[in-house]
C-alpha positions in Angstrom: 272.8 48.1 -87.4 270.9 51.0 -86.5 267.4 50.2 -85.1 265.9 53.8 -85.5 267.1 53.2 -89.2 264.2 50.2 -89.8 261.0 52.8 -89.5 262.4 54.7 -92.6 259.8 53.3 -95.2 256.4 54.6 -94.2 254.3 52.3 -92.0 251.2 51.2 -93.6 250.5 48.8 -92.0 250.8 50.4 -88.8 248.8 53.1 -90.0 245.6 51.2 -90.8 245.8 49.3 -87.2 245.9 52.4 -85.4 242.7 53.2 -87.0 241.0 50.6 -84.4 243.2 51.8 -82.2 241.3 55.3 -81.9 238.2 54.0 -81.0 239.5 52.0 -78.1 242.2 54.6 -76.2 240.6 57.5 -74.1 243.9 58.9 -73.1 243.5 62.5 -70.9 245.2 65.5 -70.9 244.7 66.0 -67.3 247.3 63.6 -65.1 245.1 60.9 -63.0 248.5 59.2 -61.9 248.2 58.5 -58.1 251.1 55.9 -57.7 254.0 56.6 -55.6 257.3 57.2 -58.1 259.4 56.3 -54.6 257.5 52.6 -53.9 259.3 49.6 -55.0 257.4 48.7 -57.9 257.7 46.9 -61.3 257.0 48.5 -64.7 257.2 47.4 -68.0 259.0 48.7 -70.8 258.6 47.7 -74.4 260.7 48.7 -77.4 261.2 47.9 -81.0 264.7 46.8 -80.9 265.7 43.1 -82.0 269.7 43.0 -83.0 271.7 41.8 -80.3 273.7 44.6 -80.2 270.6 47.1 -79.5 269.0 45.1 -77.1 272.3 44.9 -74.8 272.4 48.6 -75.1 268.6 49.2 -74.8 269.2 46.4 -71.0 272.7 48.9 -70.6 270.4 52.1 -70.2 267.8 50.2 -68.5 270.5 48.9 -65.9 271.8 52.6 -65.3 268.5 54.2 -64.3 267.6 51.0 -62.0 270.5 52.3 -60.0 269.8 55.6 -60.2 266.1 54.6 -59.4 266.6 51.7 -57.1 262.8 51.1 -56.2 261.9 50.7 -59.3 262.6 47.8 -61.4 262.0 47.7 -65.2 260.6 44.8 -67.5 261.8 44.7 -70.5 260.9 43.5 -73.6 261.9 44.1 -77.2 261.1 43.4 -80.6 257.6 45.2 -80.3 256.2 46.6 -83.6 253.3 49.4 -84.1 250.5 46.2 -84.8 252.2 44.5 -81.7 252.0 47.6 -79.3 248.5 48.8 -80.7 247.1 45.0 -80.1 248.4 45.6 -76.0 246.9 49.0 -75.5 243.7 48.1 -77.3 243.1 44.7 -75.0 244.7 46.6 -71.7 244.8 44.5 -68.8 247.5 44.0 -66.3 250.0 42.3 -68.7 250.7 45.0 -70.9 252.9 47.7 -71.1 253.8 51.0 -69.0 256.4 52.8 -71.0 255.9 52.4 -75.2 258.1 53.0 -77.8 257.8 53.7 -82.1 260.0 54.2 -84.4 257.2 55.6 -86.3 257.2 59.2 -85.9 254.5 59.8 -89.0 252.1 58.4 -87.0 252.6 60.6 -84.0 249.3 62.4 -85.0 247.5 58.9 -84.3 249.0 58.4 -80.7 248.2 61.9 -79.8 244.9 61.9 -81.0 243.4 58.9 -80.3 245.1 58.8 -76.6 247.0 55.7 -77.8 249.7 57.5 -75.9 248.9 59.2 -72.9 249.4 63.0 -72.6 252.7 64.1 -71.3 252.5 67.3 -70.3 251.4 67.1 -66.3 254.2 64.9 -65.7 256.6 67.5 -68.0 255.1 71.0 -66.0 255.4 68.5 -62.6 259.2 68.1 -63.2 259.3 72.0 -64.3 261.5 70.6 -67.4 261.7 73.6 -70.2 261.5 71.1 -73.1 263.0 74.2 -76.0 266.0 74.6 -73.6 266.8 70.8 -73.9 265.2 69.5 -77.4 266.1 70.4 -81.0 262.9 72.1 -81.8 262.5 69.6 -84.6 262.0 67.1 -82.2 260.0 68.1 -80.1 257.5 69.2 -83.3 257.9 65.7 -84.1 256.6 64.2 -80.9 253.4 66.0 -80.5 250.1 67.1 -82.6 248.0 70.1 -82.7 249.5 71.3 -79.0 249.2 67.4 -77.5 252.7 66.0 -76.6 252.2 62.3 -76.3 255.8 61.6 -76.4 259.4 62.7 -76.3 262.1 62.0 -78.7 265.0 59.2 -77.6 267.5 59.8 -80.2 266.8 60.7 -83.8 268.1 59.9 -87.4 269.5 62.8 -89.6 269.4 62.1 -93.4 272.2 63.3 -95.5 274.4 62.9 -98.3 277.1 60.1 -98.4 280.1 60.3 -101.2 282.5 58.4 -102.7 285.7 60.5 -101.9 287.6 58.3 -104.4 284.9 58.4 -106.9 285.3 62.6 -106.2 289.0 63.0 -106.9 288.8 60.6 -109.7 286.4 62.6 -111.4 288.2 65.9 -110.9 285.5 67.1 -108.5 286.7 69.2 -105.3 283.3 69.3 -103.2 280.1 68.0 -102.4 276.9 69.4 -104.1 275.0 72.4 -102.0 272.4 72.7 -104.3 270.1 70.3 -106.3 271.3 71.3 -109.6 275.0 71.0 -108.9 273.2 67.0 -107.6 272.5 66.8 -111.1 275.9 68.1 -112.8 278.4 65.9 -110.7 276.0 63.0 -110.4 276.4 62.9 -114.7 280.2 63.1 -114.0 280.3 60.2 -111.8 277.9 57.9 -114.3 280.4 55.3 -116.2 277.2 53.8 -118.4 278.4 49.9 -119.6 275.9 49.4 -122.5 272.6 48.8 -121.4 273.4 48.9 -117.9 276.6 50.9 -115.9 279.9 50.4 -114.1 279.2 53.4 -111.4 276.1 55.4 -111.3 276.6 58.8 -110.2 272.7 58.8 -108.0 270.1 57.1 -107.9 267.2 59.3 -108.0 264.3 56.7 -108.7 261.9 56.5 -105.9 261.7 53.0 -105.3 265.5 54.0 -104.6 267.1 53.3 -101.3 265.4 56.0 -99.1 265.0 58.5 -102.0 261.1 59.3 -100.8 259.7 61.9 -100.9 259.7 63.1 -98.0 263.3 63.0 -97.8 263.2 65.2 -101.0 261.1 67.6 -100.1 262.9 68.3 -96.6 265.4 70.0 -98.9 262.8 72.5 -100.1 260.8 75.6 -98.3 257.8 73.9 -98.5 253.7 74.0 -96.7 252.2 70.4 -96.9 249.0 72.1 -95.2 247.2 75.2 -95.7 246.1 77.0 -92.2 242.5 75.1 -92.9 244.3 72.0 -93.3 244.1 71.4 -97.1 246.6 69.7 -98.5 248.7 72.4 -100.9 250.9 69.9 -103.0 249.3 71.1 -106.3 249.8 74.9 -104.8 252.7 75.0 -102.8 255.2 75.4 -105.7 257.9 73.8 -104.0 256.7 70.1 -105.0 256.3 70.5 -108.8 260.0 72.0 -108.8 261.1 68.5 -106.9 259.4 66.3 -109.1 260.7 68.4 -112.2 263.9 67.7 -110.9 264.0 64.2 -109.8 261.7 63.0 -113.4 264.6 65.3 -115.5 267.6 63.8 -113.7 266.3 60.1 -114.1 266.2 61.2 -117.8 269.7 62.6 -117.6 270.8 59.6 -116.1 269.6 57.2 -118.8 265.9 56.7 -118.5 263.3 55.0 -115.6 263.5 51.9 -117.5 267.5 51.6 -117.4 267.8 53.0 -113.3 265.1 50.6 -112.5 266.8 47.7 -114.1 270.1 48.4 -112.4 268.3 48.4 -109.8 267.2 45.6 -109.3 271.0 44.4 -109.1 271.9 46.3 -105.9 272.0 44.1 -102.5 270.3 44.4 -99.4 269.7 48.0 -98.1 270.8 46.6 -94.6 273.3 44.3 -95.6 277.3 44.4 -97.3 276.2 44.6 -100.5 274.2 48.0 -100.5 275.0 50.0 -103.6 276.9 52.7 -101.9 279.5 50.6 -100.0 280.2 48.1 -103.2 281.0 51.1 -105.3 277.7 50.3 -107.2 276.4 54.2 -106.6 279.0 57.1 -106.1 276.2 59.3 -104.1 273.5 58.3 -101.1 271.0 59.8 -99.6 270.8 57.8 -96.2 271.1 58.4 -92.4 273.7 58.5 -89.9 274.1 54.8 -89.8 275.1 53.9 -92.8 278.7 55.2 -91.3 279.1 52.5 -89.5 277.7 49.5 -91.6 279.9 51.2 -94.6 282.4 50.7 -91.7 281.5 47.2 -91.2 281.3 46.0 -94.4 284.8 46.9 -95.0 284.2 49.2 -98.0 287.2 49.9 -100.1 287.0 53.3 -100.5 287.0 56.7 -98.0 283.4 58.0 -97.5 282.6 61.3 -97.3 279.4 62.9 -95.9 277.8 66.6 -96.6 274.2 67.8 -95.7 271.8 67.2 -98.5 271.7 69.6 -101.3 268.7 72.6 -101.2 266.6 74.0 -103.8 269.1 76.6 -106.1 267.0 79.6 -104.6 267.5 78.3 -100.9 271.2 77.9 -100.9 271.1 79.7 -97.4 269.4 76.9 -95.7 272.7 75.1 -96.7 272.9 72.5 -93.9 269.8 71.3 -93.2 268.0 67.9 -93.6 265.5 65.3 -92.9 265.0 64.3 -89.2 262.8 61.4 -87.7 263.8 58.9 -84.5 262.1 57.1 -82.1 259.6 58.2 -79.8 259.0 57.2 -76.1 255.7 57.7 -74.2 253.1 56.0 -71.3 250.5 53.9 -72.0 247.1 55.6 -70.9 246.3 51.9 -69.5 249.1 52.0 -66.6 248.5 52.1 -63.3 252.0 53.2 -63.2 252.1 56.2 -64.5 254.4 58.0 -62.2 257.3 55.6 -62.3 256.8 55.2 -65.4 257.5 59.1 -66.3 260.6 58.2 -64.3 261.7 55.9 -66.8 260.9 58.4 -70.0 262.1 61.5 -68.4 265.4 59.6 -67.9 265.9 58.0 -70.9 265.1 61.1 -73.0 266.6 64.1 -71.3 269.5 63.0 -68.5 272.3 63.3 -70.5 274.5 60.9 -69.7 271.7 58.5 -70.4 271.1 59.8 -73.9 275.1 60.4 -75.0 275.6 56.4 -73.6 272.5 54.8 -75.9 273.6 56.9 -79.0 277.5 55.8 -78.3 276.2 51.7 -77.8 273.7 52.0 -81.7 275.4 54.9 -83.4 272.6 57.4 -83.8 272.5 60.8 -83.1 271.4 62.2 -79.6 268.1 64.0 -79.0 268.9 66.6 -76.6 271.4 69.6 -76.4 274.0 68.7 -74.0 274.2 65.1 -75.1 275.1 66.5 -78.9 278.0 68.9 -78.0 279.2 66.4 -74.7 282.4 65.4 -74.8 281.7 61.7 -73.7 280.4 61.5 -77.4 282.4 59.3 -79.1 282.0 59.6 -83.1 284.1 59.8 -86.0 284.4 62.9 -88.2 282.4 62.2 -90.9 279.4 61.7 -88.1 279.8 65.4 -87.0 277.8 66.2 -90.2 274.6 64.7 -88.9 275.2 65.8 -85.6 274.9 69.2 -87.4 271.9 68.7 -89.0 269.9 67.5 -86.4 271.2 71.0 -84.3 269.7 73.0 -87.6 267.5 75.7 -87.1 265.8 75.0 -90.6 266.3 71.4 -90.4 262.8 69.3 -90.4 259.9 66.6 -90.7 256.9 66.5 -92.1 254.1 67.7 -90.1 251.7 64.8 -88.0 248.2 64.2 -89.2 245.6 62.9 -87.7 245.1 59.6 -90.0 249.4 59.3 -89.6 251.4 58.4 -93.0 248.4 58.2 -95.3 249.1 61.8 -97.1 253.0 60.6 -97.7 251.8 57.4 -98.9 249.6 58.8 -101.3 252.1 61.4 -102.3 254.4 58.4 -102.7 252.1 56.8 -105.1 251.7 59.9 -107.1 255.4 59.9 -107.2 255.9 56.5 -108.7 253.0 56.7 -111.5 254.9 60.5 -112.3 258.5 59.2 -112.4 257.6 56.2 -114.7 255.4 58.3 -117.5 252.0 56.7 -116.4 251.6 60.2 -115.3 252.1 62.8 -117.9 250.3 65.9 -116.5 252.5 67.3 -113.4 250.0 69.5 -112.1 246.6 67.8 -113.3 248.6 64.6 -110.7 249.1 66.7 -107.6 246.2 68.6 -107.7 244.3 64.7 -108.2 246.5 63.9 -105.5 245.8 66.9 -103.1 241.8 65.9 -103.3 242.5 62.3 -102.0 244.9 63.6 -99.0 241.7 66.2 -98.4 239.1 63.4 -98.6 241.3 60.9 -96.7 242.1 63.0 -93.7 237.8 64.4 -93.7 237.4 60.2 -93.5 239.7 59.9 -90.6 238.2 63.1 -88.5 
């Protein structure tokens, strides 16, 4: 199981503990590391990895730069959540960590801001490393704020659309959808309705759906979540009432909220066997690279098929773009380490080798050029798609804010009250909804 895969639902929680968190980090932008990167020394290295699987390949990695680095010797320890890491670098102290990783990338506006994670860029201009020669540019927006980079991207999730190939040809249909309302024609097509309920749903579009958010939505559209002033523009960007039109008229197509939600509420886990894709349950996903190889796992009885997500009707020449997000990897402002541990990021993030070897051992796609077109990649077809996506020049994430996931949450909200008809009014909602994202991030500043 993917671990990158486990930050997909926004981070609340997370969110509202790196609000004491800013407060307590004075991170600087100018480098006060004075360590000696070629002393034998110990640093430590905390990650959010737990399956066994991960953690052997997270020790692999770790074992490959020791030898590469042999002076310095790595700690490492795993299973470390946002509330976890923000606890260490609030207390500081000795016993806490040198090198930090998140697999929350919405609430790299926080890190940044607050100094949670300590600015990069001396140790980046010291190693004369041209980040947009090496980095998707998506990532790299996704690893800094407002011209602060705080981190750098260790391999990254690209979201796209999974198919039942069997479910296709039975159904007399020859391709994937490109564009949102083809979604909607061949997602009708593959809906087998069994009274009340259904034998195979052609998508689920509800957002309480497996990772059908919004933000994952809206990726697929041109769209401004902040004005140059840094308003919201949800109620003016026109982009978001065409994707709730859609989604609210193709839950309606498909047989009502009420209906969806109850079928719903049959599927199995979203990390286990039983997810609605790989029992046959739903013909379509939206998900990331690694449902390949938990469909894989799970011994589904079908061929699965994969495509970029579909694009708004008007955009069909952004064809091939989607929704990207991964884990970040930075230095706690704390350390007194600060030079060996750049070693540590620099190599885990950017030597190639390193990077193609960690995305081979958890099956998620690579973060740098040369590790995405390397031939030591090993992959099966259908993962070439999201190998694609992530190299896509429109490809994207939403833009970091300085109070982290709160304007997606509430977004999200808005979403759930619209889709179920305790909203009525579509634009009276967002533009309610664009005055709380206003007032919450004025809070947060």
């Amino acid at each position: 199981m993917a671990g990158i895969s486990r930050k997909v639902v926004v981070a609340v929680a997370a969110t509202a503990s790196l609000a004491l968190l800013t407060s307590a980090c004075t991170g600087s932008s100018e480098s006060g590391a004075s360590d000696d990167p070629n002393a034998k020394t110990t640093i430590t290295f905390w990650h959010g990895w737990s399956a066994p699987s991960e953690v052997e390949a997270v020790q692999a990695n770790v074992d490959r730069f020791e030898k590469e680095h042999p002076n310095i010797k790595v700690k490492v320890v795993g299973n470390i959540n946002d509330d976890k890491l923000n606890q260490a670098l609030r207390a500081g102290g000795s016993n806490g960590p040198d090198v930090v990783s998140s697999f929350t990338t919405s609430n790299v506006g926080k890190f940044c801001s607050s100094g949670a994670f300590l600015d990069l860029k001396p140790f980046i201009e010291k190693s004369k490393l041209d980040l947009e020669k090496i980095i998707p540019k998506p990532m790299l927006d996704y690893t800094q704020f407002e011209g602060t980079r705080c981190a750098l991207p260790l391999l990254g999730d690209a979201y796209g659309l999974y198919y039942n190939k069997d479910a296709f040809e039975e159904a007399g249909i020859k391709a994937p959808p490109k564009t949102w309302s083809e979604l909607a024609e061949v997602a009708k097509k593959l809906t087998k309705s069994k009274g009340d309920s259904y034998e195979q749903l052609g998508f689920m579009p509800n957002f309480h759906g497996y990772e059908t958010v919004v933000e994952h939505y809206m990726s697929q559209w041109d769209r401004t979540y902040f004005d140059a002033d840094g308003k919201s523009t949800v109620a003016k960007d026109p982009a978001f009432a065409e994707m709730f039109t859609f989604q609210k008229k193709l839950i309606d197509d498909l047989g009502g909220f009420s209906k969806l939600e109850k079928y719903r509420s049959t599927f199995g886990d979203e990390w286990g066997a039983k997810h609605p894709f790989q029992t046959g349950q739903v013909a379509m996903q939206l998900d990331g690279e690694w449902r390949l190889g938990m469909a894989k796992d799970a011994g589904v009885d079908f061929e699965v098929g994969t495509a970029p997500l579909p694009v708004a009707d008007d955009e069909v020449d952004q064809y091939g773009k989607g929704f990207l997000a991964g884990t970040i990897l930075g230095i706690a402002p704390q350390s007194d380490k600060q030079n060996a541990a750049w070693e540590l990021v620099k190599y885990m993030t950017t030597d190639t080798d390193a990077v193609v070897a960690f995305s081979n051992a958890i099956r998620n796609v690579p973060s740098t050029f040369e590790a995405l077109k390397s031939p030591d990649l090993k992959h099966d077809p259908e993962f070439q798609t999201f190998l694609d996506i992530a190299q896509h020049p429109k490809s994207n994430t939403p833009p970091a804010s300085i109070n982290g996931a709160t304007y997606q949450t509430t977004l999200q909200d808005f979403g759930y009250q619209y889709e179920s008809g305790k909203v009525k009014d579509l634009k009276a909602g967002l533009e309610k909804t664009a005055r709380q994202i206003d007032r919450d991030i004025e809070q947060a500043k």
